[in-house]
C-alpha positions in Angstrom: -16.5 40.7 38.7 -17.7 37.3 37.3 -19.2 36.7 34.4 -22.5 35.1 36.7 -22.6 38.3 38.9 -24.9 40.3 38.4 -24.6 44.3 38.9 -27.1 46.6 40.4 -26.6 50.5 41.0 -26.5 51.1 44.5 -23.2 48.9 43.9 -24.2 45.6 45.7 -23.7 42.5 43.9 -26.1 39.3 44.5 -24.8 36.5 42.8 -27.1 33.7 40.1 -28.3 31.1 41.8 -26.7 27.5 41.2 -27.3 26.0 37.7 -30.3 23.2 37.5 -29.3 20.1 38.0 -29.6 18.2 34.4 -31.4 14.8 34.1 -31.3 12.5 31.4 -33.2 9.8 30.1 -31.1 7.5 29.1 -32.5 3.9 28.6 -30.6 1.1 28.6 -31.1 -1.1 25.6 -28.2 -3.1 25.5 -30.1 -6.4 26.3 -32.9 -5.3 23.5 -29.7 -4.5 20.9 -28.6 -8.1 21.6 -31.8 -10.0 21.1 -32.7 -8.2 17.7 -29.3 -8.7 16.5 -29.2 -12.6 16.1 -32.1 -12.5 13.9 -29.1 -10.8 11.6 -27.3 -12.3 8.7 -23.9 -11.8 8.1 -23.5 -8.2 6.3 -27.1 -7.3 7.4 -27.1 -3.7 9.2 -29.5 -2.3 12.0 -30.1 1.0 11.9 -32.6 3.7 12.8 -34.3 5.0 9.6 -34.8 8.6 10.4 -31.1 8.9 11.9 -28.9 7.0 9.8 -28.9 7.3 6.2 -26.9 7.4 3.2 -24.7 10.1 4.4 -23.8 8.7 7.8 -23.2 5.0 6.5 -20.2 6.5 4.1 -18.7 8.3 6.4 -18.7 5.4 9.2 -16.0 3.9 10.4 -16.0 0.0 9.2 -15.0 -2.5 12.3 -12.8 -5.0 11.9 -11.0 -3.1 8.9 -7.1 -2.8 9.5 -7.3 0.4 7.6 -10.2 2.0 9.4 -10.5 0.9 12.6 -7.1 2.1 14.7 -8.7 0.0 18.0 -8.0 -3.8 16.6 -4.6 -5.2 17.7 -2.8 -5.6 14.5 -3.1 -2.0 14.8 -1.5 -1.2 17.9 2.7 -1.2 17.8 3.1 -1.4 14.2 6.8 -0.9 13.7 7.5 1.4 11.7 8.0 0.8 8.0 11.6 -0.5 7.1 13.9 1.4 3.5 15.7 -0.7 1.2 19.2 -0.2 3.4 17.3 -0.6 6.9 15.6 -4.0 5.7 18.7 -5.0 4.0 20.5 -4.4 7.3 18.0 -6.1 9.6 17.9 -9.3 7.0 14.7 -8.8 6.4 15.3 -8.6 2.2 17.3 -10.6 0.8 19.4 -9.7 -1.9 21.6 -12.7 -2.8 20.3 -15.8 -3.2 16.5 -16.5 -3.5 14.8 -19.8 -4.3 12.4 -20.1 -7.7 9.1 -19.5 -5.3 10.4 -16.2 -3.8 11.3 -14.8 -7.0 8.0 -16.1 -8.4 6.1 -14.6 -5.5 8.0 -11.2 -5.5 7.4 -11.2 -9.5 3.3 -12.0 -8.9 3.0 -9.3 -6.3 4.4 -6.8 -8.4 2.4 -7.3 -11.5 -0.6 -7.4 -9.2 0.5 -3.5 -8.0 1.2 -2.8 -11.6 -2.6 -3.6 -12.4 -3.8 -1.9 -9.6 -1.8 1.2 -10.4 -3.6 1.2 -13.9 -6.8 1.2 -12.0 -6.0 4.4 -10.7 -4.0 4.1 -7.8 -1.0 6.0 -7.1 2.7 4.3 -7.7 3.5 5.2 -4.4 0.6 2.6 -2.7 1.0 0.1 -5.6 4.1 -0.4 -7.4 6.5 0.8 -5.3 5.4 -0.9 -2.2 8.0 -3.1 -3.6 11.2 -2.4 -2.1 13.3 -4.0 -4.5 12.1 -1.6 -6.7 13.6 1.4 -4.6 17.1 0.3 -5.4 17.2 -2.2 -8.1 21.5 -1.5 -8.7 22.0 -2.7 -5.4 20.9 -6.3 -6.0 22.9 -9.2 -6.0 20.9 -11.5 -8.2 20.9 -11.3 -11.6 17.5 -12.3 -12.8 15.8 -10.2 -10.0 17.7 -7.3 -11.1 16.8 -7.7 -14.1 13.6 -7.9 -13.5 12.9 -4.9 -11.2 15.4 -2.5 -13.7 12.5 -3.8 -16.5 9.6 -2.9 -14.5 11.2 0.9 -14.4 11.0 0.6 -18.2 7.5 -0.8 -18.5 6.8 2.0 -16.5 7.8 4.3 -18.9 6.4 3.2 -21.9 2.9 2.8 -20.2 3.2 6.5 -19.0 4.7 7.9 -22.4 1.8 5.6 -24.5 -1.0 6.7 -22.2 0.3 10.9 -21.7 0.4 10.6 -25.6 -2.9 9.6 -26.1 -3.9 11.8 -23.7 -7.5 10.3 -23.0 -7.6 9.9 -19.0 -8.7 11.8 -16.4 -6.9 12.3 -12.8 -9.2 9.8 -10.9 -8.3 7.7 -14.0 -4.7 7.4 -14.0 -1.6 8.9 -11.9 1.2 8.9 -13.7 3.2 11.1 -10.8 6.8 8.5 -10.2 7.3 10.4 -7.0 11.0 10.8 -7.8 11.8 7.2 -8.4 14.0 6.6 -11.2 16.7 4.2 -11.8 19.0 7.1 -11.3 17.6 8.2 -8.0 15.7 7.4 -5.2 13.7 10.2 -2.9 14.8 8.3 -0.1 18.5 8.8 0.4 18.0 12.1 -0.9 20.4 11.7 -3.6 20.7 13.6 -6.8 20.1 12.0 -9.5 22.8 10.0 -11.2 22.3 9.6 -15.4 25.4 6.4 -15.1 22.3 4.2 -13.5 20.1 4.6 -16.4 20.1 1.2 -19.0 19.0 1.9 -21.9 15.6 -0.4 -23.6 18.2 -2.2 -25.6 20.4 -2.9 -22.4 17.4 -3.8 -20.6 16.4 -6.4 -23.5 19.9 -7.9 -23.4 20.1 -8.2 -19.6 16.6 -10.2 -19.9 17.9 -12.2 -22.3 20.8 -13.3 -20.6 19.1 -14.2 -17.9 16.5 -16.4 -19.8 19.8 -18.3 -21.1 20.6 -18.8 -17.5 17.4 -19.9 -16.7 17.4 -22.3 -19.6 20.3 -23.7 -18.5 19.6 -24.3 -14.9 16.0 -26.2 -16.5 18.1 -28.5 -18.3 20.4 -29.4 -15.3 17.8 -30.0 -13.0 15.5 -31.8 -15.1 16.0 -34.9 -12.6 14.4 -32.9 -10.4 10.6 -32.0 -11.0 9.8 -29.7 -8.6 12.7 -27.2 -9.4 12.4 -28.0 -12.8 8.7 -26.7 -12.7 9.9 -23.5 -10.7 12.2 -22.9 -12.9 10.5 -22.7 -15.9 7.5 -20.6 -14.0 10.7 -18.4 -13.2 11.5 -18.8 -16.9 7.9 -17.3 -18.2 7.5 -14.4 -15.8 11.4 -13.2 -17.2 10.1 -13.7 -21.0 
């Protein structure tokens, strides 16, 4: 017996009639939507008052925002996201030689995540974006390794300073390393290893040499301007 059926008691059933037909009343204003609209300034909105208001315009979707809208191209066959070994492997991140403006840029970027993480982002969306930082033992040159094994220990004296004081809130500050240390790295899954640590005062020393380095390589190239100049950029962000 269906559910539209219905039952009487002599046992006949007489089934519901068809369902009305629905009509709707839609109007087409797609021509009107266009001729209002170029009376619009760039970042002006046009909206119905009494059905959008401040609780539908934060929970909309922005266009034309990578992170928002999943329709816009860039966000159609991203690859997916290289590790430290994988990019290594595909030459994607180099670990050898670099020139002065690579190392400059790489050196900018991650100061810019390390402000951003003191804003109140996570270390995982700012800081260690930075793959360099996933594996810091496994580069080959000196005065980037130096530099990335130094940002682990700026780390650490920002968190130990700031847990101490013990004056921030959760939306403040995220102190959460997500099991990045210079001993380990979540994503090999290895344990953690206490013969990769360095010490503050190894750290220092390591910096140091490479400032000598640096030093020398202004000096020899001082025919040269433009090196020269990245050089010594190089020179400031190590010192």
């Amino acid at each position: 017996m269906g559910d539209n059926d219905d039952y009487y008691g002599d046992g006949t059933m007489e089934p519901m009639g068809a369902a009305p037909e629905v009509i709707y009343n839609w109007v087409d204003i797609t021509s009107d939507f266009f001729k209002h609209i170029q009376d619009l300034q760039l970042g002006e909105l046009l909206h119905d008052g009494h059905l959008f208001g401040l609780f539908e315009a934060m929970s909309a979707i922005e266009m034309m925002d990578p992170k928002m809208d999943a329709g816009m191209l860039c966000n159609r066959g991203n690859p997916k996201p290289l590790n430290f070994q994988q990019a290594v492997a595909a030459g994607k991140l180099k670990i050898g030689v670099l020139e002065p403006s690579e190392m400059i840029g790489i050196m900018d970027a991650t100061m810019a995540c390390i402000v951003s993480w003191l804003e109140g982002h996570s270390l995982a969306q700012t800081v260690f974006t930075n793959l360099y930082l996933h594996q810091p033992h496994s580069i080959n040159n000196k005065v980037l390794k130096a530099y990335c094994i130094a940002i682990y220990k700026l780390l650490d004296c920002i968190r130990d300073c700031i847990n101490k004081a013990q004056v921030f809130e959760e939306e403040d500050f995220l102190p959460m390393g997500y099991g990045y240390r210079l001993g380990s790295n979540p994503q090999t899954g290895n344990s953690y290893d206490a013969r990769l640590e360095v010490s503050e005062q190894k750290c220092v020393l390591m910096l140091r040499e490479q400032e000598e380095e640096l030093n020398k390589k202004v000096r020899d190239s001082s025919s040269d301007e433009d090196v020269s100049k990245y050089i010594q950029r190089l020179y400031s962000k190590c010192h």
